[in-house]
N, C-alpha and C positions, 0 to 999 in steps of 0.2 A: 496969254495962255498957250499951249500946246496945243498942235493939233491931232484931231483927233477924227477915229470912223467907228461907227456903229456895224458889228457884224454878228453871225449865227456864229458861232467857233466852231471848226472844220478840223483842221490841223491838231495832229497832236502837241505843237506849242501855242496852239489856241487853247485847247484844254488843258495844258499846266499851266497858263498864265491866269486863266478863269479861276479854277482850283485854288491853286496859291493867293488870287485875293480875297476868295472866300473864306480861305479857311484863318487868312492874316485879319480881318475886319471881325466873321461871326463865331470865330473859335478861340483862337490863341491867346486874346484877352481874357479868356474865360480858364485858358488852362484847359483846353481840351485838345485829345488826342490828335495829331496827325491823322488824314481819314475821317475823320467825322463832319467834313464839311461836303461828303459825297454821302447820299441816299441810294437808295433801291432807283427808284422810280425816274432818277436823271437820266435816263436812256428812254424814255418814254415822253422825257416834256419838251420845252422848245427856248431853246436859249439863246441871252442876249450880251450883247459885251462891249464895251468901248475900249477900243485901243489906242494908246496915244504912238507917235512915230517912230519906236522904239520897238512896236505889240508888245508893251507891256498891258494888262489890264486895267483900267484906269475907272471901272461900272461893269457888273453884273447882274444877270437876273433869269429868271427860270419863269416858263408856265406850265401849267398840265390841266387835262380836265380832267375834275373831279366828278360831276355828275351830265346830264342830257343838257344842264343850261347853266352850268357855273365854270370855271375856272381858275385856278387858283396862280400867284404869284407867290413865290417864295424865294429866298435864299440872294433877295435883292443887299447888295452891298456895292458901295462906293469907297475908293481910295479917301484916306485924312485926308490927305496933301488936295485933296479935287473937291471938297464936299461944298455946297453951296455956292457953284459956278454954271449948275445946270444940266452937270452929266445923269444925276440921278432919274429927274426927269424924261432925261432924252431916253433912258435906259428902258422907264418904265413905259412910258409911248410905243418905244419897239415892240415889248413884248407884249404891251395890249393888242398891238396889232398881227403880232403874228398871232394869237389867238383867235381875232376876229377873223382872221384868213383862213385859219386851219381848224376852227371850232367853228362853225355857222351857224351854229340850233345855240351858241352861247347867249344870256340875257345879260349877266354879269360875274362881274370879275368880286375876286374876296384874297382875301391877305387876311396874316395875323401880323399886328403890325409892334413893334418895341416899343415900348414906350415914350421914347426920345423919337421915332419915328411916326409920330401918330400927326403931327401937325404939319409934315412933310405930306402925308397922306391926302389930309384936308383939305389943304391946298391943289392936290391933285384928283380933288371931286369924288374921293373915298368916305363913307360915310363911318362911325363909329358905332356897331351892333353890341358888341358886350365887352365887358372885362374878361380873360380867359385864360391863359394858364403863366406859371413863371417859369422860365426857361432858367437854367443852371441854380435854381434860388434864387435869384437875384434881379433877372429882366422880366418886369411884368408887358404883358400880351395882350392885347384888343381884335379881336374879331373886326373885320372892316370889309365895305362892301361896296361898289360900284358898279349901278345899274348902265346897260349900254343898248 
């Protein structure tokens, strides 16, 4: 395997390499616009990223607090070519912890997770709260929760 480093993304080819694999993993399969793989509120959360020796994007992932004791992850995506080698994980570690660093009244962490991602989740001590919405028609969603 490649080497690789876990960073915040600084750089503006930090942020098109982030960008470009979020929108290649949680959009383009879907046939969704360029642009829609950026929100309002990504200048407000705390982002994670793996780069392989090249800074390409290689794991993604975002937190923000949503309330006085939750925080949310979202817009977690891994490279095909990388998926079940363990960057996912390392992704989602970083940004549990820069939460824990930078939210400290936080209790726990909540995702809505895909459903091809729900046993990825479980594995990583995320519990399964409800059934909840389908995204494009098509991906159904789980509310998911992780006391800390």
């Amino acid at each position: 395997m490649s080497q690789w480093k876990i960073i915040q993304p600084k750089t503006p080819e930090h942020w098109s390499t982030y960008y470009d694999l979020r929108f290649k993993v949680l959009r383009q399969p879907w046939h969704q616009p360029i642009g829609s793989e950026k929100v309002d509120d990504d200048a407000q959360s705390l982002h994670g990223m793996i780069l392989d020796e090249n800074a390409m994007a290689l794991a993604v992932a975002r937190i923000h607090q949503v309330s006085d004791h939750q925080a949310q992850i979202r817009f977690m995506a891994v490279h095909p070519d990388y998926q079940g080698k363990g960057l996912g994980k390392a992704v989602l570690q970083f940004v549990e912890l820069l939460g824990k660093k930078n939210y400290p009244d936080i209790t726990e962490f909540c995702l809505q997770a895909r459903e091809n991602a729900v046993s990825f989740y479980s594995r990583n001590n995320y519990f399964t709260e409800a059934k909840t919405f389908l995204l494009f028609g098509e991906i159904q969603h789980y509310l998911m929760v992780k006391k800390i």
